[in-house]
N, C-alpha and C positions, 0 to 999 in steps of 0.2 A: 761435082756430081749433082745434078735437079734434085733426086730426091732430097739429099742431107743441106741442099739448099733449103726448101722446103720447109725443115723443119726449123731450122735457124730461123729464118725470118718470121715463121710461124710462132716459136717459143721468144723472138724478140719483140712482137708487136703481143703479146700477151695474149692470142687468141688460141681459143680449144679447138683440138682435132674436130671436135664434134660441131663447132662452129662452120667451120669452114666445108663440113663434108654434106651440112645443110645447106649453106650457098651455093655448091657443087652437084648438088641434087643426086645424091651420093651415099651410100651407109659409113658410118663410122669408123667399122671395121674394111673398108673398102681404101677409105683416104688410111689411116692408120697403115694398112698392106702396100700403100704407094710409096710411103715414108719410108720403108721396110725393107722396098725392093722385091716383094712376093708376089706382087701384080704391076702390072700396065692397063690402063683404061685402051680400048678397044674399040677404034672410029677414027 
């Protein structure tokens, strides 16, 4: 599954949600909801 990949790679390369959801030009709680499954980005 992408999302629970996501986080794996995410929590194995040591970077914060919050990291990455600023590279993604993106809220925190938006990448966090991806990881989640409670949202899909839309485009």
């Amino acid at each position: 599954m992408v999302c629970k990949n996501l986080k794996e790679i995410r929590t194995a390369k040591g970077v914060t949600q919050s990291h990455l959801a600023k590279k993604l030009c993106i809220s925190t709680m938006t990448y966090s909801r991806m990881e989640n499954l409670e949202s899909m980005l839309n485009d």
